[in-house]
C-alpha positions in Angstrom: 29.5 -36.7 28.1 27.7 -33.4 28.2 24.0 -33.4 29.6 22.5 -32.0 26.6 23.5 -35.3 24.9 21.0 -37.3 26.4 18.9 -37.8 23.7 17.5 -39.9 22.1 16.0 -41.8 24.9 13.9 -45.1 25.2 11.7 -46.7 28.2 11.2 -50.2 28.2 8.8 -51.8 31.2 9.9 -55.7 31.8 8.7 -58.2 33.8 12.0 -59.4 34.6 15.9 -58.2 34.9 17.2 -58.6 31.0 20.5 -60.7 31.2 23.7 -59.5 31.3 22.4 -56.0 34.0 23.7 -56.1 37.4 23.9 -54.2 40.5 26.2 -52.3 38.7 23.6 -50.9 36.1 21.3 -50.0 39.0 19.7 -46.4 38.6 21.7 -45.6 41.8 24.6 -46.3 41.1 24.6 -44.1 37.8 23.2 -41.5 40.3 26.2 -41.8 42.4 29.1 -41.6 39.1 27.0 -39.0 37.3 24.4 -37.6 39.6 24.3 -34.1 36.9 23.8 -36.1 34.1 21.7 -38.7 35.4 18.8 -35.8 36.6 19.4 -34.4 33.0 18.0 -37.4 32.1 15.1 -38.3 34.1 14.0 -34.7 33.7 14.4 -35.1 30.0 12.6 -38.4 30.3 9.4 -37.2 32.3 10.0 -33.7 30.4 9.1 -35.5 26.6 5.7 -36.7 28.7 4.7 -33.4 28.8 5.2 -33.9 33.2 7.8 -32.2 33.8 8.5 -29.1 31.2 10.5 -26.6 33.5 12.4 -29.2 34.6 13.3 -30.3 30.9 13.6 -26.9 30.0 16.0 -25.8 32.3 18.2 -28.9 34.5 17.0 -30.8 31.5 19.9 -29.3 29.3 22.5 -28.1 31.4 21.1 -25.1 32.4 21.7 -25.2 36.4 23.8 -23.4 38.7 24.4 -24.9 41.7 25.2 -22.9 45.1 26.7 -23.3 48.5 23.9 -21.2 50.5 20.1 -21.2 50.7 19.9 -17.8 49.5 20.6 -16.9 46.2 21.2 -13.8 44.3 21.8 -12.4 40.8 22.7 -9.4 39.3 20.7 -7.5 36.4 22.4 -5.2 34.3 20.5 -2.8 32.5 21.2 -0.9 28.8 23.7 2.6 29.5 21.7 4.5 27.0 18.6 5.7 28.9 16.1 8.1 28.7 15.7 10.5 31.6 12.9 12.2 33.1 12.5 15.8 32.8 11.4 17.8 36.5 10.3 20.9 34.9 10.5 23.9 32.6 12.3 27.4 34.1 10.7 30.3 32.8 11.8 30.0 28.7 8.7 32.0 27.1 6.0 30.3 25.0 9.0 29.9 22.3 11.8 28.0 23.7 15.3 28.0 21.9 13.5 30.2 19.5 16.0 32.4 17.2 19.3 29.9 18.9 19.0 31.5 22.2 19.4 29.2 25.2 16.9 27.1 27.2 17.0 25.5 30.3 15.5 22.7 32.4 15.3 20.7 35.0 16.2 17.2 35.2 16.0 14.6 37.8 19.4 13.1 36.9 23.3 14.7 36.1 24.4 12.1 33.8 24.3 14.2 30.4 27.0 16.6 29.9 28.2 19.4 27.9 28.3 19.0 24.0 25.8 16.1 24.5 23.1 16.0 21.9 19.8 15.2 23.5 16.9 14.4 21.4 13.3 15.2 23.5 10.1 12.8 22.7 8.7 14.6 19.6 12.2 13.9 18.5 13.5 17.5 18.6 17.8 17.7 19.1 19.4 20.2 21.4 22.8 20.3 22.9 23.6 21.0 26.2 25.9 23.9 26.7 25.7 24.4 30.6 24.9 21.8 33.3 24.6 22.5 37.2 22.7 21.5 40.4 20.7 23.7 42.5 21.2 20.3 45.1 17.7 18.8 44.3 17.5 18.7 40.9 20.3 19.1 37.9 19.3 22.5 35.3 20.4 22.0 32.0 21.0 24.6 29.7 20.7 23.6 26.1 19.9 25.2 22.7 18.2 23.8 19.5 20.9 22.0 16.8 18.2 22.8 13.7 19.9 26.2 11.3 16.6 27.0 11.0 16.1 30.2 13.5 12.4 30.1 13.5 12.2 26.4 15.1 11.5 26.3 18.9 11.2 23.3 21.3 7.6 22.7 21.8 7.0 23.5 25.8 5.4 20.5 26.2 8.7 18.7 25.7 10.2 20.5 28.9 7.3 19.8 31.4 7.6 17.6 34.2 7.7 13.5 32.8 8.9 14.6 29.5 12.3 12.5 28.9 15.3 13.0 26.8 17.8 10.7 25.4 21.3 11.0 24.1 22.2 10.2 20.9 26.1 11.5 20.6 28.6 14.5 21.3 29.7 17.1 19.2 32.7 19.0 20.1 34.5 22.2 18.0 38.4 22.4 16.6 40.8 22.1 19.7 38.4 21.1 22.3 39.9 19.9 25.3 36.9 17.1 26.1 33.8 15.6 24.8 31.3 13.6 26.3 31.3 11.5 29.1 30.5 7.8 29.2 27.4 6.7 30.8 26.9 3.3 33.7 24.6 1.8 35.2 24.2 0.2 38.3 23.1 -3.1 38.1 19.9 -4.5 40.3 20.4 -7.5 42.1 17.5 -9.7 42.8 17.4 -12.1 45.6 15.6 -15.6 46.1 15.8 -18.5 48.4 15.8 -22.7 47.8 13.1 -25.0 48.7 13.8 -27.7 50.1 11.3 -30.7 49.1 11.2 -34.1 49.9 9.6 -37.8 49.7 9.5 -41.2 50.5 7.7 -44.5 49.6 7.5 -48.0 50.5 8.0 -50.7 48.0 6.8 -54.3 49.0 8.6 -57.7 48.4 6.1 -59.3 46.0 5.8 -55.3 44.3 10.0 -55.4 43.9 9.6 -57.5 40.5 8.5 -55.6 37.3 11.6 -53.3 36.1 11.9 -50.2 34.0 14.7 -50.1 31.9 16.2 -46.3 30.4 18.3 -47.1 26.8 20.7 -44.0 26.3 21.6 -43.3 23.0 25.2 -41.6 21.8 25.6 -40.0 18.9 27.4 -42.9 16.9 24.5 -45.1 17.7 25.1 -46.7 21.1 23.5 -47.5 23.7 23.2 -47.7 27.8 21.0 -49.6 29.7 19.7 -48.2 33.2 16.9 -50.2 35.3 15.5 -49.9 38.2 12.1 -51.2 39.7 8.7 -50.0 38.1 7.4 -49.0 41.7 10.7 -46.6 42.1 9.9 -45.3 38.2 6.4 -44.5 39.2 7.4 -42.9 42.2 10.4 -40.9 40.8 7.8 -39.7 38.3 5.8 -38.0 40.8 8.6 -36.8 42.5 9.6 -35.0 39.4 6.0 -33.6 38.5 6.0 -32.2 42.8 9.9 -30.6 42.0 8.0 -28.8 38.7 4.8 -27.7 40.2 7.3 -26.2 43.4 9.0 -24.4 40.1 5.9 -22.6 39.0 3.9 -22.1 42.5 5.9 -21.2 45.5 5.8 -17.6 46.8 8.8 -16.5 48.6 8.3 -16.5 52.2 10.5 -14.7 54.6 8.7 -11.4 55.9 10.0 -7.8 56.3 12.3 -8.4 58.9 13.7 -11.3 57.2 12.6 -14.4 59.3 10.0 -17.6 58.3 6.9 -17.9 60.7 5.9 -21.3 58.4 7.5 -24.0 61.0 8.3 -27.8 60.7 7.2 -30.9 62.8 10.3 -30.0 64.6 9.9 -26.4 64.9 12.6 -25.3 62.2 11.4 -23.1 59.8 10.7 -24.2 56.2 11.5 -22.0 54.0 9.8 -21.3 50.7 11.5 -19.7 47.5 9.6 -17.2 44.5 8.6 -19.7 41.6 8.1 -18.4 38.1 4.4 -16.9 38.4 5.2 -14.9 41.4 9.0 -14.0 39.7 6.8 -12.1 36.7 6.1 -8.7 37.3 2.3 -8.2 37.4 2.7 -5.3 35.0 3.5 -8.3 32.6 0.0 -9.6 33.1 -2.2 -9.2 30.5 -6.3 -10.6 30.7 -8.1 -11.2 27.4 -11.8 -12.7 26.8 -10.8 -13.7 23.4 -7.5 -14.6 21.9 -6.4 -13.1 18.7 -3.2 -12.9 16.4 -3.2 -9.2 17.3 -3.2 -9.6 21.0 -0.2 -12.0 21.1 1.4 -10.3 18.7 1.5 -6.8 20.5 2.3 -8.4 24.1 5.3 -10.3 22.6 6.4 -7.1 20.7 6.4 -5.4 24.1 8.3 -8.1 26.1 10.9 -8.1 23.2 11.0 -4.6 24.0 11.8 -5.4 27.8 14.5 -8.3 26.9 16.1 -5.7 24.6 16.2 -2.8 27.8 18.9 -5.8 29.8 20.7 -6.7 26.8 19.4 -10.0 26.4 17.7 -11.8 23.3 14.3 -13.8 23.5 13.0 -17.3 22.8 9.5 -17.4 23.7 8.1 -20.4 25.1 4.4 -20.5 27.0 3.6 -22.8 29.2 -0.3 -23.4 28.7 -3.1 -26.1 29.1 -5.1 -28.3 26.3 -7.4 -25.3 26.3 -4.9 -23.2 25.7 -3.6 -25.2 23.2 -6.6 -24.9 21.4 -7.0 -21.4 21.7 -3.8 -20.5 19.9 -5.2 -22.9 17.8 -7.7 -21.0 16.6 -6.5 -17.5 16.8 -3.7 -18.7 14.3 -6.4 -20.0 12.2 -8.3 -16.7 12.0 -5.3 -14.7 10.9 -4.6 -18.0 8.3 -8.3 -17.2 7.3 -8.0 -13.0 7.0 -4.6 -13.0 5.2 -6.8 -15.6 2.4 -4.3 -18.3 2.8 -5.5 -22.0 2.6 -3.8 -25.1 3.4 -4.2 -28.2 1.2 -3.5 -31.6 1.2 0.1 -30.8 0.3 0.4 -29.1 3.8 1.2 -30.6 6.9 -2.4 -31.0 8.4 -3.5 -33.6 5.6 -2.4 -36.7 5.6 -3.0 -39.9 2.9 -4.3 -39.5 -0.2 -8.1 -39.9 -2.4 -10.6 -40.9 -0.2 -8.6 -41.9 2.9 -7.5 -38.2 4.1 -6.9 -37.1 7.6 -7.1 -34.2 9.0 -4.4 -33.9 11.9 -1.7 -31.2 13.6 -2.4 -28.4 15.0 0.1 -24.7 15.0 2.6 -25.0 17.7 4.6 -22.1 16.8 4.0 -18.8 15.3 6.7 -15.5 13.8 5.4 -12.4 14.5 5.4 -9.4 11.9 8.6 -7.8 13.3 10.3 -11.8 13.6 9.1 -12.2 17.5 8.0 -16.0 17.4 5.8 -17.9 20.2 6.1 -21.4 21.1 3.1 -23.4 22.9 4.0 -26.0 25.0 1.1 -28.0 27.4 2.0 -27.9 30.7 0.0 -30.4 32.8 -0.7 -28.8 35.9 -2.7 -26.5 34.6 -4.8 -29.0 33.0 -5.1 -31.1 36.7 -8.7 -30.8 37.7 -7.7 -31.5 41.4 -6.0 -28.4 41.9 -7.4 -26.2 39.3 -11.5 -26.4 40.7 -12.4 -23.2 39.1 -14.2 -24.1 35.9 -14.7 -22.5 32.4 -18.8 -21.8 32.6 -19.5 -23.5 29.2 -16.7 -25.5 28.9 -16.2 -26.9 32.1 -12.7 -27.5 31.5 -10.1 -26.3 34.1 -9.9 -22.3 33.9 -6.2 -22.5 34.3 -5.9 -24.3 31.2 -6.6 -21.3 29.2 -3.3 -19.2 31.1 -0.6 -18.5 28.7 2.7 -18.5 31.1 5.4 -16.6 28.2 8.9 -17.3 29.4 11.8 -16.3 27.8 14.2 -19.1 27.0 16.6 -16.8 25.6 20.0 -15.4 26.8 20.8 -12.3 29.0 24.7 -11.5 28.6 25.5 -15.0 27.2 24.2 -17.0 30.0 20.7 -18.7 29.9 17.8 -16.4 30.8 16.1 -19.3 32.5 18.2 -21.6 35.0 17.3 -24.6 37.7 19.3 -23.5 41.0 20.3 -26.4 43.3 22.5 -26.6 46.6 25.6 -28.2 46.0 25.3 -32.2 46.4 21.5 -31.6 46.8 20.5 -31.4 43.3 18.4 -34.6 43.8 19.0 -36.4 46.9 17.8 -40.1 47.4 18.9 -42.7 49.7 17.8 -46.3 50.5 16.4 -48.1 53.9 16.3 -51.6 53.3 14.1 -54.1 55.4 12.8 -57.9 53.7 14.7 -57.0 50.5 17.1 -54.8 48.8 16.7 -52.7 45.6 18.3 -55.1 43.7 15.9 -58.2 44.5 17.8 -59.2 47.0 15.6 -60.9 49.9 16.9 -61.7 53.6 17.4 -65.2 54.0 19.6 -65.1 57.3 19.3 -64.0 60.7 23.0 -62.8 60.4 21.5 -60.6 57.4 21.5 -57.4 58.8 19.0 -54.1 58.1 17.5 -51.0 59.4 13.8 -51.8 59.6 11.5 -54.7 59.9 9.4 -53.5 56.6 8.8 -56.0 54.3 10.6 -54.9 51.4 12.1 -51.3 51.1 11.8 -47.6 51.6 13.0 -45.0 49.2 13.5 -41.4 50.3 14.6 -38.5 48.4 15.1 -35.0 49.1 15.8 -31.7 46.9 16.8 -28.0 47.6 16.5 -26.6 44.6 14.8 -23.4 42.9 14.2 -21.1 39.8 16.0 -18.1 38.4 15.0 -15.9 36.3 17.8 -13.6 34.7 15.3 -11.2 33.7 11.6 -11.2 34.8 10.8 -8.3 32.7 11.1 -10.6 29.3 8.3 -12.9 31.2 4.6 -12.5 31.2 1.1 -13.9 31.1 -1.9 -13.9 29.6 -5.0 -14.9 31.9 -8.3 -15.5 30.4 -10.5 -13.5 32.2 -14.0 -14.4 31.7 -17.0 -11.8 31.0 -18.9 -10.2 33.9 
């Protein structure tokens, strides 16, 4: 079965083990046949709470690569066609290429050749009839493609940061060569696994209640999971602690490439980039007030950065209830200045005469130029006991208003987005029995024999896992940043 057919899901709590389940239908031992498709699940599971998004968004469905060492890397291959920066002008007159004579330039790369057609930023076209390098920089010589003998380039176009582009070649009758073909090296980015771990105790008399997980195929049948509600509870913590490592961990090896953060037995612990520290902070943008307009032009521009890598972009943020309601609102106003009005034959009225309802709210918007933005609330940046800093008149959670924009989207066919996990350490989790076993099973001998005198069980589990992002560039924020 593939993991993205998980779905539909339900969650039943019982008070006792429904007949016919055995050991055999233990949460455990699904773990131990299908250990991918059983985290697909419970990330899935605690995912639809609104718990654990990342982790729904990425290992959820499928998308996980798994490696064999702690450090990671990836590759990031940018567009061929580039535009390249100009180092200066070399004595052309105040009329350059004036009357079709020749111009020349400086450049601080040699990738353009002769017969290329280069257009400058005011959109001017010259080809390039000479090329050489004086062992710094690369002079081009170039004149102006336009009949017209009374054109010039303007000299602005030839000073130092100007940038030209190529758009083809041209070549004459019985040319031996045209232009050459342009590439790229690619960047490689680096990151390293966390490793994270937990354990809790569950008690005899606590070993009762169960939670039972009903998978659903696509011809309408169903599985039956259980475990205990104690393990459920804890697992879902577990999962909301692997999320919030997702988003917050800063990478943490120094300059010379070691980990000063030590363990209780004096091995380092090492600390991979999550997602806000993986976004450029020239992708951060602060507002006061949100508006159509504002979203509309940052998404335009991270379209523009997805485009530059040769990837495509689903837009997902990750925001609080406050955030929520701020997109709310700004969708609203634009609703209001276009003149459009929604009746009870839209999707925010529901019933009918005098027993209407006003419900919904926009979770999704399409941009003028077909960019669309999908809100999603992320929890942890609604928790009060992290997040202390408080809106001044709202006195909600400050973080709750951050936009965190990733791009769900592809880069070269594969998903921009993707959990990373050490092989056979996706999810991790063993049992220490003591009084009883998972399965209700209670000591009753003295030739039973367990690890520990604790009356009941212990659960520990343990994950080295991380986040990759194909392409950071496609990624932002938008921070509220309140007036001085």
């Amino acid at each position: 079965m593939n993991q993205t057919d998980v779905s539909p899901l339900q969650l039943h709590k019982l008070r006792a083990l429904p007949s016919g389940m055995t050991e055999s239908d233990h949460l455990s031992q699904a773990y131990l046949t299908e250990p991918e498709k059983m985290d697909a699940v419970l990330a899935f599971a605690f995912g639809t709470q609104n718990e654990t998004v990342l982790s729904m968004l990425t290992g959820g469905i499928g998308n996980t690569r798994f490696v064999s060492n702690r450090e990671y890397t990836w590759e990031l291959h940018g567009q061929n066609e580039r535009s390249i920066v100009v180092t200066g002008s070399l004595d052309n007159g105040a009329k350059p290429g004036v009357s079709g004579l020749p111009f020349r330039f400086k450049m601080e790369e040699g990738i353009f050749q002769i017969s290329d057609n280069l257009v400058s930023d005011n959109g001017t076209m010259c080809r390039v009839s000479n090329v050489q390098s004086n062992g710094i920089d690369f002079i081009y010589t170039a004149v102006l493609t336009d009949p017209d003998l009374k054109k010039w380039m303007k000299p602005d176009q030839l000073e130092a940061n100007a940038r030209f582009s190529k758009d083809f070649s041209t070549v004459e009758e019985f040319s031996t060569k045209g232009g050459g073909t342009d590439f790229v090296a690619p960047m490689t980015l680096k990151n390293q696994l966390t490793t994270l771990r937990k354990h809790y105790a569950v008690s005899r008399s606590a070993a009762t209640d169960v939670m039972v997980i009903e998978l659903f195929s696509e011809d309408g049948e169903s599985t039956k999971i259980w475990t205990k509600l104690a393990e459920w509870t804890a697992l879902a913590q577990w999962y909301k602690e692997i999320d919030r490592s997702y988003i917050y961990t800063v990478y943490n090896k120094n300059q010379q490439g070691s980990v000063t953060l030590q363990g209780q037995n004096q091995r380092p612990v090492y600390h991979g980039a999550g997602v806000r520290q993986q976004i450029s902070p020239a992708n951060r943008l602060f507002y006061t007030k949100l508006t159509y307009d504002v979203m509309d032009e940052f998404l335009l521009d991270l379209s523009y950065n997805a485009d530059r890598f040769g990837g495509d972009y689903n837009f997902v943020a990750l925001t609080g209830k406050m955030g929520i309601r701020e997109f709310n609102k700004a969708i609203l106003e634009r609703q209001k200045d276009l003149g459009i009005t929604v009746t009870n034959s839209g999707t925010f009225i529901t019933g009918e005469g005098s027993n209407l309802t006003l419900t919904g709210h926009y979770k999704s918007v399409e941009f003028l130029n077909g960019v669309s933005l999908t809100v999603k609330e992320f929890s942890p940046y609604d928790n009060k006991t992290r997040n202390r800093t408080l809106h001044p008149v709202t006195k909600k959670p400050l973080e709750s208003y951050r936009f965190t924009i990733l791009n769900f989207g592809t880069v070269k066919g594969a998903a921009n987005i993707r959990k990373v996990a050490k092989n056979n350490s996706e999810n991790a989790m063993w049992y220490v029995c003591g009084s009883t076993t998972p399965y209700g099973e209670v000591a009753n001998s003295m030739n039973t024999m367990r690890s520990n005198g604790l009356d009941g069980y212990e659960v520990h589990m343990l994950a080295e896992v991380g986040i990759q992002i194909q392409d950071p560039t496609s990624c932002g924020e938008m921070v509220m940043r309140l007036n001085a």
